[in-house]
N, C-alpha and C positions, 0 to 999 in steps of 0.2 A: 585535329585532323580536318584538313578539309572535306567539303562535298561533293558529292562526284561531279556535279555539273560546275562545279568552280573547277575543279581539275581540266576538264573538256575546254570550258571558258577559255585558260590560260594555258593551255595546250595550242588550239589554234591561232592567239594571240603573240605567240613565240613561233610558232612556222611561218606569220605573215612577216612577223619581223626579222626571221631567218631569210625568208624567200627575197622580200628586199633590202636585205643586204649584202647576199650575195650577185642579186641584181644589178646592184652598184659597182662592186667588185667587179663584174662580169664587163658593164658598158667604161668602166675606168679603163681596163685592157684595151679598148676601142677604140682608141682616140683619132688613132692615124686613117682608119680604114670610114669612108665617107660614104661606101654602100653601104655597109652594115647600119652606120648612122641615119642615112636617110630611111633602112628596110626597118630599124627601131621605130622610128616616129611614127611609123602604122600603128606600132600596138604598144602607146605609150599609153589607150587605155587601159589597159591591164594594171598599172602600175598606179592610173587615178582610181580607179575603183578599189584597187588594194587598200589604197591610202585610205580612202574613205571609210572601209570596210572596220580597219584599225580604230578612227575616229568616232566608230560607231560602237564598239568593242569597249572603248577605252569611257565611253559615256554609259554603256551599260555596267560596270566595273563599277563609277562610282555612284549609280542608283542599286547597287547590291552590297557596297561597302554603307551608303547609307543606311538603308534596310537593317541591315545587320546590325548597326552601330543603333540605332531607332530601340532592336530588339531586345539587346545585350544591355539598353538602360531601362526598360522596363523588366526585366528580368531578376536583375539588381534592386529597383525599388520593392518589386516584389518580394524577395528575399530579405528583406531590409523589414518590409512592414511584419512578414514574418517571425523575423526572429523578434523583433520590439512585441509581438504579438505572445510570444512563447516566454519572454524577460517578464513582461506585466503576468500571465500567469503563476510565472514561478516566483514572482514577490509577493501575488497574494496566496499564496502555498505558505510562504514561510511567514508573513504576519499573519497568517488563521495560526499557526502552529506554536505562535508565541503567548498569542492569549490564553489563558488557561481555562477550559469548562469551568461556569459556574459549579459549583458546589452543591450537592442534592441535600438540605434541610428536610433531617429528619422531624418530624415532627410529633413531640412527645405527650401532648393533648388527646390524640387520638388511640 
């Protein structure tokens, strides 16, 4: 399951990618009409900051894909020294259990 803040993440990483693409769509319709085209080139920032914004998105993505990936192998070793930790245990459980107590000599002098 993911986290709620990776949910968020890629929530509005798929509206910015929604938003332009239907963008595109929209200015593709427009070809013929040269107001419109010239009234777009006003706010073709919109469209660099979007992209940027993506670009920025897409760079924090993989500093939390690496994090993660960072965490899930120390997790792993952990669990790893663990169980080698609980193995050595239970081998010397079962060679203490093979050797047999000395023997109590009674002793008949006394």
């Amino acid at each position: 399951m993911m986290k709620k803040n990776r949910l968020i993440f890629y929530s509005v990483f798929g509206a910015l990618h929604l938003f332009i693409f239907i963008f595109t769509l929209y200015m593709d319709k427009q070809h013929d009409n040269l107001d419109f085209l010239l009234f777009m080139r006003g706010k073709i920032w919109m469209l660099k900051y979007g992209s940027f914004m993506l670009l920025i998105l897409m760079a924090v993505n993989v500093i939390l894909h690496y994090r993660d990936n960072r965490r899930n192998v120390r997790e792993k070793e952990q669990m790893l020294q663990e169980l080698n930790t609980l193995k050595a245990k239970l081998y010397d459980l079962q060679e203490a259990a093979k050797i047999p107590a000395p023997a109590k000599e009674e002793n008949p002098s006394k």
